[in-house]
C-alpha positions as CSV (number, residue, x, y, z in Angstrom):
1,X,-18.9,-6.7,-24.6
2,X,-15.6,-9.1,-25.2
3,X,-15.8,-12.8,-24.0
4,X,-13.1,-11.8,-21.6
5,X,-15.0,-9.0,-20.1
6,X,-17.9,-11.3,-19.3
7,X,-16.2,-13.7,-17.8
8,X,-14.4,-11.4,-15.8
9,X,-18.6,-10.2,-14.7
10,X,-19.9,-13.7,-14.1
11,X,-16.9,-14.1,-11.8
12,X,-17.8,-11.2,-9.9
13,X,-21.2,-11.7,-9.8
14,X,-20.5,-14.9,-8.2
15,X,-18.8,-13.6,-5.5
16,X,-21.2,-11.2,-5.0
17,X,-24.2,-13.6,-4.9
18,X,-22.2,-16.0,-2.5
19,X,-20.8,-12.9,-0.2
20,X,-21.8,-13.9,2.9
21,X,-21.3,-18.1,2.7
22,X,-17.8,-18.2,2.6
23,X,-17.8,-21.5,2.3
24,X,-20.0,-21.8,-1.1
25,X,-17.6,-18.9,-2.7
26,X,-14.4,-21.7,-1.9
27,X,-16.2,-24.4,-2.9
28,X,-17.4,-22.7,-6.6
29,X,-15.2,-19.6,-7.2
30,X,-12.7,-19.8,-10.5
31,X,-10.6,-17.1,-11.6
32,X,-11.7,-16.1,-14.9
33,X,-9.4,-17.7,-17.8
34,X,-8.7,-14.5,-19.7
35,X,-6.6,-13.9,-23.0
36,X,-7.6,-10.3,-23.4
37,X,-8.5,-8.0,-21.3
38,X,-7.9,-4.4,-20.6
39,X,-10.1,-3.4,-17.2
40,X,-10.4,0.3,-17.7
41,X,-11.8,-0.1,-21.7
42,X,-13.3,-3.2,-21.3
43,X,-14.9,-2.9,-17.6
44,X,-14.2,0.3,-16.0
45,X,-16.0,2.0,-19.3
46,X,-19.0,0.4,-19.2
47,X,-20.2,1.0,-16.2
48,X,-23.6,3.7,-15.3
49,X,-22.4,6.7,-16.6
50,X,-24.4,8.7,-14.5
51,X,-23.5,7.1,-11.5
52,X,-21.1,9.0,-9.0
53,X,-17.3,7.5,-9.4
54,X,-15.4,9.5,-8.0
55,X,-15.9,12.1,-4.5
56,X,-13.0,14.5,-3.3
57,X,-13.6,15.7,0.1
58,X,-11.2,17.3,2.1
59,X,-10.4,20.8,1.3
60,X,-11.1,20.9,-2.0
61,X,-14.0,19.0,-3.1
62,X,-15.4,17.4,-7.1
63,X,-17.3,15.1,-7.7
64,X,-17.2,12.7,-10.9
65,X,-19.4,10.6,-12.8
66,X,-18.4,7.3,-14.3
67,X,-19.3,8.7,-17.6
68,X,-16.8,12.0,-17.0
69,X,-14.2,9.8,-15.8
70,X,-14.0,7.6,-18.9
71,X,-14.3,10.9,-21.1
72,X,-11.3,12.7,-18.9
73,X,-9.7,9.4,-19.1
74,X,-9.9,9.4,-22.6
75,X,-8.6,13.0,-23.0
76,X,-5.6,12.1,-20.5
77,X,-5.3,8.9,-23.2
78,X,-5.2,11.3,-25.9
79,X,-2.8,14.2,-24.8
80,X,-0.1,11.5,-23.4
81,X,0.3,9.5,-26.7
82,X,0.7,12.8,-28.0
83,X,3.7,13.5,-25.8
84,X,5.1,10.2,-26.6
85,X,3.6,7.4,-24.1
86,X,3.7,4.3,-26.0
87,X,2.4,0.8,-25.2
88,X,4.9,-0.8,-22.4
89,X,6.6,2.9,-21.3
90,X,7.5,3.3,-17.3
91,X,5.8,6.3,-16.0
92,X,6.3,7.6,-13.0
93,X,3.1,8.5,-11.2
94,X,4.0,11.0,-8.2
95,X,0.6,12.6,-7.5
96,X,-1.5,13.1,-3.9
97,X,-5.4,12.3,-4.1
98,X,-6.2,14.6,-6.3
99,X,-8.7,14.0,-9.9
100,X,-6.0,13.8,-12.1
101,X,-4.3,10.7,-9.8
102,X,-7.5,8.3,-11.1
103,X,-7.6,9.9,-14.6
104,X,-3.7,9.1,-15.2
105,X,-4.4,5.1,-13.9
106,X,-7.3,5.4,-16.8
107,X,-5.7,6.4,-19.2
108,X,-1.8,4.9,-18.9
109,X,-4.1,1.4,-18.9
110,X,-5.7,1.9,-22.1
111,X,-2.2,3.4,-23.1
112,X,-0.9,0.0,-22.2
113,X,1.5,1.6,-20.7
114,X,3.5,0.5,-16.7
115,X,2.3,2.9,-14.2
116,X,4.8,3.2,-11.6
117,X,2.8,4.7,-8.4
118,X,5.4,6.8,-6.2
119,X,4.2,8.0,-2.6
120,X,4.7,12.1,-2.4
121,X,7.1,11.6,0.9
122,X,9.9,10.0,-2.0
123,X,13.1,11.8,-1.7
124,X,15.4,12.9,-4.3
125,X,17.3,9.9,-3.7
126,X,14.4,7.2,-3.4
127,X,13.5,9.0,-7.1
128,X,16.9,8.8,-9.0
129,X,16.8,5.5,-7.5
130,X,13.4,4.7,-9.6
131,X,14.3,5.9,-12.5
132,X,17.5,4.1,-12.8
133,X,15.8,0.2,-12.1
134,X,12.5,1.4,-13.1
135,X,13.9,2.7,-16.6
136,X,11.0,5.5,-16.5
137,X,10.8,7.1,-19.9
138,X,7.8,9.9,-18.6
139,X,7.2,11.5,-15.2
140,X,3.5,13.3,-13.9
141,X,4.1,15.0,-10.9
142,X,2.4,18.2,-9.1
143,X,3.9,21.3,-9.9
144,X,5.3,21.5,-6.4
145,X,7.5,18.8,-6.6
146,X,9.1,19.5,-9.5
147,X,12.5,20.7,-7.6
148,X,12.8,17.2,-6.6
149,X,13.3,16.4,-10.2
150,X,16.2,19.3,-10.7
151,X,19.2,16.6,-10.7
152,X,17.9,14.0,-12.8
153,X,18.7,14.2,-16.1
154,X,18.0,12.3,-18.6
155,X,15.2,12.0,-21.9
156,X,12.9,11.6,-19.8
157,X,8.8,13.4,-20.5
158,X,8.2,15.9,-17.9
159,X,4.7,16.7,-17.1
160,X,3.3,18.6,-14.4
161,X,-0.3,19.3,-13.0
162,X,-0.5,22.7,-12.7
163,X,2.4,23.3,-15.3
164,X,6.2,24.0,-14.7
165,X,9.1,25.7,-16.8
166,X,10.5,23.2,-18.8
167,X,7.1,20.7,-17.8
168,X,4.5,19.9,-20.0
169,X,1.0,20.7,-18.4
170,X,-1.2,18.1,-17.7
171,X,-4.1,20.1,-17.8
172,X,-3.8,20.7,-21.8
173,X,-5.5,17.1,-21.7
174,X,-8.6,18.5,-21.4
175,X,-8.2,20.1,-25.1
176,X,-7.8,16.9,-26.5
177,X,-10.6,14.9,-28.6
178,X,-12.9,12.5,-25.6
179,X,-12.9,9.3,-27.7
180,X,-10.2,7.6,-27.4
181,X,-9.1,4.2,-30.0
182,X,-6.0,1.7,-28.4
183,X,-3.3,1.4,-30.7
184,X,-4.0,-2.3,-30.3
185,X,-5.4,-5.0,-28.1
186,X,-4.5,-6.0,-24.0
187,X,-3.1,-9.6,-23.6
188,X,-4.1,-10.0,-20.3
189,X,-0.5,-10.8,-19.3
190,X,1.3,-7.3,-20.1
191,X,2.7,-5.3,-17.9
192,X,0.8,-2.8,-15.8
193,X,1.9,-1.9,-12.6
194,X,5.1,-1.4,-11.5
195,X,5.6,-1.4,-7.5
196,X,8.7,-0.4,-5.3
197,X,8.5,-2.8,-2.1
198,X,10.8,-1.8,1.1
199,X,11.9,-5.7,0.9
200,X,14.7,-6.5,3.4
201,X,18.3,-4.6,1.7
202,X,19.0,-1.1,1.3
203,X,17.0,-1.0,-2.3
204,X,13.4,-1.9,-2.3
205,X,12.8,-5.0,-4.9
206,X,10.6,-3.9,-8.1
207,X,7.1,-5.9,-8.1
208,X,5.8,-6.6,-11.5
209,X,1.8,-6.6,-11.9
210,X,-0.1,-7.7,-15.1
211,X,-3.5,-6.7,-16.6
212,X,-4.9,-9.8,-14.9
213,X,-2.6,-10.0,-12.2
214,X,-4.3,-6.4,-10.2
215,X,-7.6,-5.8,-11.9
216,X,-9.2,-9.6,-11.8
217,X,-6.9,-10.6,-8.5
218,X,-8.9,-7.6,-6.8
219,X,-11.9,-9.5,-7.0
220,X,-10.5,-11.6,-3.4
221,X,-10.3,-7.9,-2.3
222,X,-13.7,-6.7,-3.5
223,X,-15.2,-10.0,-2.0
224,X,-13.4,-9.4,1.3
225,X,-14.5,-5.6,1.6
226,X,-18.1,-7.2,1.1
227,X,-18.9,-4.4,-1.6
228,X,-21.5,-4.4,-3.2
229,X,-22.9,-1.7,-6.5
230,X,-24.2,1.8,-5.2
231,X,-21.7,1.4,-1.8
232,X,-19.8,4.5,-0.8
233,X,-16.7,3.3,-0.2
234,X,-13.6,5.8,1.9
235,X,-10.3,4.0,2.0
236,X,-7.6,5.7,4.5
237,X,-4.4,4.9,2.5
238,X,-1.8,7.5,0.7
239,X,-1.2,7.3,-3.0
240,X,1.7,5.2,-4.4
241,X,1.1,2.4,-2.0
242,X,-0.3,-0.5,-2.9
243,X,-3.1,-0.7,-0.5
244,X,-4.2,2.4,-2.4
245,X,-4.6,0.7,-5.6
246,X,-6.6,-1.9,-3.3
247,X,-9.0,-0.2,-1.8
248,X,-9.4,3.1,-3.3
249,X,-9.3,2.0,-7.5
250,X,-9.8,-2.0,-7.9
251,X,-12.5,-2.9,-5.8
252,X,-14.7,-0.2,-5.5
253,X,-14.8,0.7,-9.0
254,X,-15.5,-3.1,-9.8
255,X,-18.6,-3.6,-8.8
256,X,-19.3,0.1,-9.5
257,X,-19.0,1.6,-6.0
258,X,-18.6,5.5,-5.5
259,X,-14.8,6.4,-4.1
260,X,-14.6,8.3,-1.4
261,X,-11.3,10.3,-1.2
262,X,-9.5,12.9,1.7
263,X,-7.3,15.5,-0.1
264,X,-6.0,17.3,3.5
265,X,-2.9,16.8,4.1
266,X,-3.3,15.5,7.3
267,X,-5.6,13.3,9.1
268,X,-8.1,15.0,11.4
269,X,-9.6,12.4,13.3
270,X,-13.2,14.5,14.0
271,X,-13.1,15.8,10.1
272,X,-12.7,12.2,9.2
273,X,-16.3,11.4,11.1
274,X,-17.6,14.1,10.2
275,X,-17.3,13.3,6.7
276,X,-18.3,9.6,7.0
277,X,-21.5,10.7,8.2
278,X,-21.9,13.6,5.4
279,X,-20.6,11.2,2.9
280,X,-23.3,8.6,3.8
281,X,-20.1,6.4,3.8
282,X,-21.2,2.5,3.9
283,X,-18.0,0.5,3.7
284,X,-14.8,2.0,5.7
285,X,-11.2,0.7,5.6
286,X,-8.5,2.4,7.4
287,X,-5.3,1.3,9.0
288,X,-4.8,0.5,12.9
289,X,-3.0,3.5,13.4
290,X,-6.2,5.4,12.4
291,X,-9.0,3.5,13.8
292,X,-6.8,3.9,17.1
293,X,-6.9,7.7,16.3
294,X,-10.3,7.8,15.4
295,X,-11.7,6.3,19.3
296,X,-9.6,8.8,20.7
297,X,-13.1,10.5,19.7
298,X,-16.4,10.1,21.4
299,X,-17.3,7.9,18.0
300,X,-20.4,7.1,19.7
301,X,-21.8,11.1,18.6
302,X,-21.4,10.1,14.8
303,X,-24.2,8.7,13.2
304,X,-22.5,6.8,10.7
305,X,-24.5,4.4,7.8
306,X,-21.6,2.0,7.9
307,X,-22.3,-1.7,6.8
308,X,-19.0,-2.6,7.4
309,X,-15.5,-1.5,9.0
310,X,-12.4,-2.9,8.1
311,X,-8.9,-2.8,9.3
312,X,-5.7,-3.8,7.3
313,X,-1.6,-3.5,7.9
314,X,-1.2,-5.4,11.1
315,X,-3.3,-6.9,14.3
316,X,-5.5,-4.5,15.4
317,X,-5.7,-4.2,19.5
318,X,-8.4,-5.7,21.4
319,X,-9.7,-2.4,23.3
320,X,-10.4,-0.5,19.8
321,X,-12.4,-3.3,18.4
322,X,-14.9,-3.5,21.4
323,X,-14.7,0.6,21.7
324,X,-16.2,0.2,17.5
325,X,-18.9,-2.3,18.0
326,X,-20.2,-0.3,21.6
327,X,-20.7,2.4,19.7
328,X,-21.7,1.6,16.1
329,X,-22.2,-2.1,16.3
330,X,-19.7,-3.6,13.6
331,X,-17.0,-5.2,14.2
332,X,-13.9,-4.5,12.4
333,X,-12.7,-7.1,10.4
334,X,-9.4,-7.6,9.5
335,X,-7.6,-8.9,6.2
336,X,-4.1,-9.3,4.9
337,X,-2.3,-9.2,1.9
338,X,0.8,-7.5,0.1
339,X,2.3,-5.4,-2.8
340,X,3.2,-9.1,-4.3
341,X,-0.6,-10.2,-4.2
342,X,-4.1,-9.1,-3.9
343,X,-6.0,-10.1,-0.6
344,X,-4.8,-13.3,0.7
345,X,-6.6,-13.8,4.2
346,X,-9.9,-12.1,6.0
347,X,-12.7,-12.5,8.0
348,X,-14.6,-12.2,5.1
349,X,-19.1,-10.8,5.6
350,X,-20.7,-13.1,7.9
351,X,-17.5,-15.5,8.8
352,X,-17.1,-15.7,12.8
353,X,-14.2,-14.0,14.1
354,X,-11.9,-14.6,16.5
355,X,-10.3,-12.3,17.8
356,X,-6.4,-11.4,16.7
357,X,-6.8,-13.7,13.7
358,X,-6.8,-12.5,10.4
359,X,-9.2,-15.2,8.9
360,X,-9.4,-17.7,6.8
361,X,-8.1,-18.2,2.8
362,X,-10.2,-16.0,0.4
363,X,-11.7,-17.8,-2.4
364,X,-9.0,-18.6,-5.1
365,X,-6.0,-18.8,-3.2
366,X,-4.7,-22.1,-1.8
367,X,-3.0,-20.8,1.3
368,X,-0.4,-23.0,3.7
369,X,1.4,-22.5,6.6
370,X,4.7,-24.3,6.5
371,X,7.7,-25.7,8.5
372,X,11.2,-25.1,7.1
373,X,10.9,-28.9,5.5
374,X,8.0,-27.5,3.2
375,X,5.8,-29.5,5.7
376,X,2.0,-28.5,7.0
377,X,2.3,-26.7,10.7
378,X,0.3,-25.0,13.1
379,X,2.8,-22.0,13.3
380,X,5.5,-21.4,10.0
381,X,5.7,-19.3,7.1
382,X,2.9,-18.4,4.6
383,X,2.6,-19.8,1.5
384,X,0.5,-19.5,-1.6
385,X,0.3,-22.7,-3.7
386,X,1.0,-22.5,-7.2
387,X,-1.2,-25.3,-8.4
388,X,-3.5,-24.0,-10.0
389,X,-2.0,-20.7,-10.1
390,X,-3.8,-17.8,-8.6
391,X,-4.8,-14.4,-10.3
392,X,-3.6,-12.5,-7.9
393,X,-0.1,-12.9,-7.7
394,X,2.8,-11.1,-9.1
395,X,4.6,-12.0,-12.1
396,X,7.8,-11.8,-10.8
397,X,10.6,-9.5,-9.1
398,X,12.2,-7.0,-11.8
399,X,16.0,-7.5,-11.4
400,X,18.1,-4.2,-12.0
401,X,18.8,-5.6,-15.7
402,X,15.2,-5.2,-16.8
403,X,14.8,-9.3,-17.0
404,X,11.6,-10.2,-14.8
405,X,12.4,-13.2,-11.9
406,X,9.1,-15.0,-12.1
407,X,7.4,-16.7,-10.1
408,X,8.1,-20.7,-10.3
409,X,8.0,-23.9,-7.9
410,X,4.9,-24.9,-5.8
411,X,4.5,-22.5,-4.0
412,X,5.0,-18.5,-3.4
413,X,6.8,-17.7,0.0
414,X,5.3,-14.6,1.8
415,X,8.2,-14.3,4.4
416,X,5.4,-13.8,7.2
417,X,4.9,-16.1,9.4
418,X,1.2,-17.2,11.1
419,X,-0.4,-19.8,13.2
420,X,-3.6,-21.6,11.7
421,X,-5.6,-23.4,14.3
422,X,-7.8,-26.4,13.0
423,X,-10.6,-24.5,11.7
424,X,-8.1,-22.7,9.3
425,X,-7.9,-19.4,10.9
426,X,-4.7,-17.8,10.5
427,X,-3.4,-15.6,13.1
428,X,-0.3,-13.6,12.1
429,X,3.2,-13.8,14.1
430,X,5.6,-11.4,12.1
431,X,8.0,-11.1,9.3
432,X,11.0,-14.2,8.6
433,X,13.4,-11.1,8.2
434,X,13.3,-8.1,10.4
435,X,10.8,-5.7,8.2
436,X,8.5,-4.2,10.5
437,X,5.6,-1.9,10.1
438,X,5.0,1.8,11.4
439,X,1.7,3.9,10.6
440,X,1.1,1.3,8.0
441,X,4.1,1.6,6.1
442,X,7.1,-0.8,6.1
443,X,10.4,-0.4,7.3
444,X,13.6,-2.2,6.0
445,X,15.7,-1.8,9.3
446,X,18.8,-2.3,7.0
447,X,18.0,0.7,4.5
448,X,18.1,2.6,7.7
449,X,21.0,1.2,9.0
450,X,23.0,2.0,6.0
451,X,21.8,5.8,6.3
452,X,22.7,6.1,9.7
453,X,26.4,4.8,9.1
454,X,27.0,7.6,6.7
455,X,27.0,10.4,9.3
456,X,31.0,10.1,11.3
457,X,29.8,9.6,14.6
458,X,28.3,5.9,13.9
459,X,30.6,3.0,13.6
460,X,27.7,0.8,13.7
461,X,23.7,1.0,13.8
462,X,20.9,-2.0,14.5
463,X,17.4,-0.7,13.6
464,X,14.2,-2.4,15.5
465,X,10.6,-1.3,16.1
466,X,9.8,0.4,19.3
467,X,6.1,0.0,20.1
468,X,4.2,3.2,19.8
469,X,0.2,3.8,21.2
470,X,-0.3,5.6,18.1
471,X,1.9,4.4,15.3
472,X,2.0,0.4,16.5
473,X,5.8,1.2,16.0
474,X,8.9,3.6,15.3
475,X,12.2,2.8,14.3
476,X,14.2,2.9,17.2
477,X,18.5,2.8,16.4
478,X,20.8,1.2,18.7
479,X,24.2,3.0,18.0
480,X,28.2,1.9,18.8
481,X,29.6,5.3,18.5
482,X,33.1,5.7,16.7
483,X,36.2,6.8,18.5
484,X,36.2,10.4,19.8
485,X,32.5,10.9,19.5
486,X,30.4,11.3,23.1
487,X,26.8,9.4,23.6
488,X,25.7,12.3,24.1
489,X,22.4,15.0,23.4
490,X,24.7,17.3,21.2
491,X,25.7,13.7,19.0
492,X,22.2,12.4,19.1
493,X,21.2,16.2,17.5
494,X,23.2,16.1,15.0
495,X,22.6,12.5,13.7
496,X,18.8,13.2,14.0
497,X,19.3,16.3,12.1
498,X,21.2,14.3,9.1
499,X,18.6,11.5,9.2
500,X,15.5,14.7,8.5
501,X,17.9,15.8,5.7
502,X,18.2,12.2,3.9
503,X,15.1,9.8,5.2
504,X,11.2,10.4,3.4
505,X,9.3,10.8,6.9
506,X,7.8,7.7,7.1
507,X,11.1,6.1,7.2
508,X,12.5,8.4,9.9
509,X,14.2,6.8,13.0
510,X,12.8,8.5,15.8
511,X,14.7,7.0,18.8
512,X,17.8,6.5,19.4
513,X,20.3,5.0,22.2
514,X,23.9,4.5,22.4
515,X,24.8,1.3,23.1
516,X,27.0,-1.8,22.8
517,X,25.4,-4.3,20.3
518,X,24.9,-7.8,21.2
519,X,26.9,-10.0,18.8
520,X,26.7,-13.7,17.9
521,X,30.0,-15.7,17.8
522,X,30.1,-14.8,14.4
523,X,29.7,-11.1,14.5
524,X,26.3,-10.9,13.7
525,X,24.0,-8.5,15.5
526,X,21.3,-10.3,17.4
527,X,18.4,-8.1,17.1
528,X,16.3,-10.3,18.7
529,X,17.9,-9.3,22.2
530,X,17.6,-5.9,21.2
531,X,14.1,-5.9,20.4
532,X,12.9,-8.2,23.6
533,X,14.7,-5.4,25.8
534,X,12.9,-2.6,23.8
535,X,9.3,-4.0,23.8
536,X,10.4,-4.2,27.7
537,X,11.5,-0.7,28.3
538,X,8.0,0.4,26.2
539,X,6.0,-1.8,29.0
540,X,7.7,0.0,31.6
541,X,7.9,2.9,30.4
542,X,11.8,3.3,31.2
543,X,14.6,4.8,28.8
544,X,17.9,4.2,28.8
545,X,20.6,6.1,30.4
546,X,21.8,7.1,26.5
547,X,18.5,7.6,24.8
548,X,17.1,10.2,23.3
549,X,13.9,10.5,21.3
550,X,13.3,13.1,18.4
551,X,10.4,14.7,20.1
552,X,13.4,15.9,22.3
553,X,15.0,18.1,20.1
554,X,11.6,20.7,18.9
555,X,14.2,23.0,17.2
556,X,14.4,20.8,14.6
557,X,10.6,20.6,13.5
558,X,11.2,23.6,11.1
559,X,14.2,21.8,9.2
């Protein structure tokens, strides 16, 4: 085994030793000073071959072995040099939970290739505007989706799992030789994962990840999961996110856990605990939105074998944590982090937890909460110190050009803001720009602006969340109409009809309201009014006398 590789282990093992004194793991933990170091040929193939990987469930169901995995893996390796993946390519990775999703990460790492993960819901838009700043040279998609791809041109590789006219097949992988030889070694500082962030403008930013940066950083995530080897571990998060690569590939697969994975399509909240308890599921993550669907259920006639139950995305309410531990006895802990980092923050195994806060610093990150002078305060923006310099952090923004904006200075700004009381617990406020989360995903309010000015009736458009019992939030639009158009249900129609054609669902506005938009002497909107009046209507349960919601308009389901 390389040098590297061990001390990646002895790190680990650590953490796993000291996993339930938090205050030992601070006080000894280092990150592992690396040179080389490729994680799926130097870790990920090494583990028990016979020991389960990898469990589908859903409706279609596999399981894999570690040792099938790294031969797939290998195979995958194989049949996509042979089509031209070299060391440092973009690929595009557009694929749902399905087997071939973990053996593509497998093999594009010992490729040495960038994996760019892309959620399904991308439009053709949000994919032209990938491979243009992303510079992707090959593309692995599901045969479904392939129309998607019909106006890109370019010389581009086009593969497809379940094959495609004018696609090469994926599947002819499994025709190729199993062992598998790099073309060379892994600095532990190349490229690897590519990540498309909403950010605050109309184009996400690009998010750099190395070799070190994703599969040592994880280890804060793995300690704050409180894994441990033999675990089955189910993570409720969709491909192409970053919480994916989290919780359902990093973590688990470090300290040789069994993945659990849902292929339906859609969440079934009495499926789901139905296969926790089948699955013999031990560790369970899931966002708000689904723990919130999941007590909807009498959780209390599940006899799950969970050890431990954790929540990520944003502040979980109150009422669901006590509903948990009455019925199974765990209480859901909570952690937070972003596509720029690994875990940052959590209540990590047997920390006390206060309720609403997110926890306290994981081991290896020196974490601040500052004023705007850069001084310590009990409520300003988060910050991770720079000195010494944490695995788990980015490289740098990629800037349309291909040049890499690194990241330099004392300190790496989050943009979220927190209050830490004086035993360090931080307790999380909101974004320093107007991002906002719904069902777990973020929303730039401005990318949505900018869609909804494109249809004629809108002259101009402020985007806020409106609280929702199931999705925390939606995007609710407050509309100035332009001359000659009516604030009316035939206007609203039609602008919710454009906004189905153009937006990925997850990015949908789903209210509207014709108003007049509060301005600052400047001009400026001042969504802060707009969104105090809007958590006010939700608390009364009132609308507006020129609002309409798209639940209102069922014709428009089938478009």
């Amino acid at each position: 085994m390389p040098d590297d590789a061990q001390s990646f282990l002895a790190a680990r093992d650590l953490l796993l030793r000291l996993r339930s004194d938090y205050d030992a793991a601070v006080r000894e933990f280092r990150w592992p000073a690396l040179q080389r170091f490729n994680w799926a040929l130097d870790h990920f193939d090494r583990l028990p071959p016979e020991r389960t990987a990898l469990w589908l469930v859903g409706e279609a169901e596999e399981k894999l072995s570690f040792g099938e995995l790294r031969r797939r893996s290998d195979q995958v390796a194989n049949h996509l040099r042979a089509l031209g993946v070299r060391r440092g390519d973009r690929v595009l990775l557009l694929l749902p939970n399905v087997r071939a999703l973990w053996e593509a990460m497998l093999a594009l790492m010992k490729l040495g290739a960038v994996i760019i993960p892309a959620t399904t819901l991308l439009a053709e838009a949000d994919l032209k505007d990938r491979f243009e700043r992303g510079r992707i040279r090959h593309a692995i998609v599901p045969a479904a989706l392939v129309g998607r791809f019909a106006q890109l041109a370019g010389d581009y590789t086009r593969i497809a799992l379940g094959g495609a006219p004018g696609w090469q097949r994926f599947e002819d992988a499994y025709d190729r030789p199993s062992g598998f030889t790099p073309d060379g070694v892994t600095d532990a500082d190349d490229p690897l994962l590519l990540y498309f962030t909403s950010g605050t403008t109309a184009r996400p930013k690009m998010v750099l990840h190395s070799h070190r940066s994703y599969p040592v950083g994880h280890l804060s995530t793995m300690y704050m999961l409180g894994l441990k080897p033999g675990d089955v571990h189910l993570n409720i998060s969709s491909p192409g996110w970053a919480k994916h690569a989290y919780s359902s590939f990093f973590a688990p697969w470090t300290v040789g856990a069994t993945i659990v994975a849902l292929t339906q399509p859609r969440f079934d909240a009495a499926e789901t605990l139905d296969l926790l308890v089948r699955c013999g599921v031990t560790t369970f993550c899931a966002p708000p939105t689904v723990w919130r669907m999941l007590v909807q259920q009498d959780i209390a006639r599940w006899p799950v074998r969970l050890r431990e139950a954790l929540s990520a995305g944003e502040p979980l309410n109150p009422e669901v944590i006590a509903q948990v531990e009455r019925a199974w006895g765990l209480a859901i802990r909570d952690f937070y982090g972003q596509t720029e980092t690994t875990t940052l923050v959590g209540n990590t195994p047997g920390q006390a937890i206060v309720p609403g806060s997110m926890g306290r610093p994981l081991p290896g990150f020196g974490i601040r909460v500052i004023d705007a002078d850069g001084n310590d305060a009990e409520e300003g923006e988060i910050v991770v110190t720079l000195s010494p310099r944490p695995a788990g952090l980015m490289q740098g923004y990629q800037q349309d050009d291909g040049s890499v904006r690194a990241v330099a200075g004392a300190w790496y700004p989050t943009g979220d803001t927190a209050r830490r009381d004086q035993d360090g617990r931080i307790t999380y406020v909101g974004r320093t720009d107007d991002v906002f989360k719904s069902s777990d995903y973020r929303v730039s309010p401005f990318e949505l602006e900018s869609a909804l000015i494109e249809h004629r009736a809108v002259a101009e458009a402020a985007v806020v969340p409106s609280p929702d019992p199931q999705r925390l939030a939606v995007p609710k639009a407050f509309i100035a109409l332009a001359a000659g158009f009516a604030p009316d249900r035939d206007t609203a129609r039609d602008i919710f009809a454009q906004l189905r054609a153009r937006l990925a669902p997850f990015k949908r506005v789903r209210r509207i309201e014709f108003a007049e938009l509060p301005k600052t002497i400047s001009g400026k909107i001042r969504r802060v009014e707009l969104r105090a009046a809007e958590a006010e209507r939700r608390r009364t349960g009132s609308r507006g006398a020129a609002e309409f919601w798209e639940e209102d308009f069922p014709e428009l389901r089938g478009q």
